[in-house]
C-alpha positions in Angstrom: 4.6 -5.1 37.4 3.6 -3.6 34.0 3.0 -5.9 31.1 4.3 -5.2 27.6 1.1 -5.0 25.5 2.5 -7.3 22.8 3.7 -10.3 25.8 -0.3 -10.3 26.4 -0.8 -11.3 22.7 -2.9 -8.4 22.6 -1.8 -6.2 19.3 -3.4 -2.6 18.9 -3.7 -1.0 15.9 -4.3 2.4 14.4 -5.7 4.2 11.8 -3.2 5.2 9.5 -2.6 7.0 5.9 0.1 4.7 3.7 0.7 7.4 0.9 2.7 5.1 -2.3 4.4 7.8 -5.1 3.7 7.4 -8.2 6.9 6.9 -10.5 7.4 10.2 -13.2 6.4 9.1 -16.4 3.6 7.4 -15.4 0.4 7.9 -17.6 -3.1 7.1 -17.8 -5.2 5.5 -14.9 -4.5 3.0 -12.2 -5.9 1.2 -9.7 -4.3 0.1 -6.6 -5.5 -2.9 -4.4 -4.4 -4.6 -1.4 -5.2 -8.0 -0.5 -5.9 -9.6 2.3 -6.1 -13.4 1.6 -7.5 -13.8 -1.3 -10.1 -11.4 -1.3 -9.3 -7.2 -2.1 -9.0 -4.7 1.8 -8.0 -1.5 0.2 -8.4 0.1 -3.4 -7.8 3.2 -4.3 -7.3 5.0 -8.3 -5.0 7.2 -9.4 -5.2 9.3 -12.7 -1.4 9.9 -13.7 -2.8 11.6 -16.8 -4.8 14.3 -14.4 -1.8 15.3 -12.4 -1.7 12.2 -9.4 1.7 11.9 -8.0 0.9 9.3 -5.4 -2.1 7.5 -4.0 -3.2 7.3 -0.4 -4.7 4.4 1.5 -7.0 4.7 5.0 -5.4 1.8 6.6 -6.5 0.4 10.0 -2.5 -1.4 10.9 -0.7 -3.0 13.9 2.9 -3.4 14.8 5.0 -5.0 12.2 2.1 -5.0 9.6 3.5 -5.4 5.8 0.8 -4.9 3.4 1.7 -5.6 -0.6 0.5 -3.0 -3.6 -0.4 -3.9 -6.2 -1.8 -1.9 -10.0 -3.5 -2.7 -12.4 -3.5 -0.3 -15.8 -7.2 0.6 -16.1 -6.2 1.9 -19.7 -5.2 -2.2 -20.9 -7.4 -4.9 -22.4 -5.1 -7.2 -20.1 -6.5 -7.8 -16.0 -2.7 -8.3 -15.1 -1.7 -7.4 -12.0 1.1 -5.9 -10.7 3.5 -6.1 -7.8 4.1 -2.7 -6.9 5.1 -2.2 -3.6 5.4 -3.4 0.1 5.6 -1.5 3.1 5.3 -2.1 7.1 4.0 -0.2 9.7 6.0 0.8 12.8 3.6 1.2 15.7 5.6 3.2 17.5 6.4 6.0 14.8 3.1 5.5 12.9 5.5 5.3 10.1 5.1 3.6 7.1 8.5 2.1 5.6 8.8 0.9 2.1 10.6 -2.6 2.1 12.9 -3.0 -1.3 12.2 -0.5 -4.0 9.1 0.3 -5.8 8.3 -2.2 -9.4 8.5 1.4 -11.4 9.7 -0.7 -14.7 6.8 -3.1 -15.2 4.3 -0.4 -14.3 5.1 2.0 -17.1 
């Protein structure tokens, strides 16, 4: 008898690209983070105002994984951040999935 990886408690990952679009009308520069507790896993930048249309994260991700995006305008006096995004991971596919819609009207 064969046991299901996940029954083991045993969940593999991969290395995967989560590529997040950047909405049209979007101008200047931006940095991306994700967290992981309270402490920053992944940034990347995107310049907007040098032609970015999306910005890609190296993500190491297991079955069912959700990670959050958020920006921050690197062109403000402010630190806010921003709730961009969230998207899963589907093992299987190696597909990333965006969960709701993307926060394009408090980024711009």
């Amino acid at each position: 008898m064969i046991i299901p990886e996940f029954a083991t408690g045993y969940y593999p990952g991969k290395d995967s690209k989560l590529e997040v679009p950047l909405p049209d009308g979007l101008s200047g520069s931006y940095t991306f983070e994700i967290y992981s507790s309270n402490d920053v896993e992944y940034t990347e930048t995107a310049d907007a105002s040098k032609g970015a249309k999306s910005v890609t994260f190296d993500i190491y991700a297991i079955d069912k994984d959700r990670r959050v995006i958020y920006a921050k305008n690197n062109n403000s006096s402010e630190e806010k951040l921003i709730r961009y995004a969230t998207y899963e991971f589907d093992y299987a596919t190696e597909k990333w999935t965006l969960i709701g819609e993307l926060n394009t009207d408090e980024l711009i």
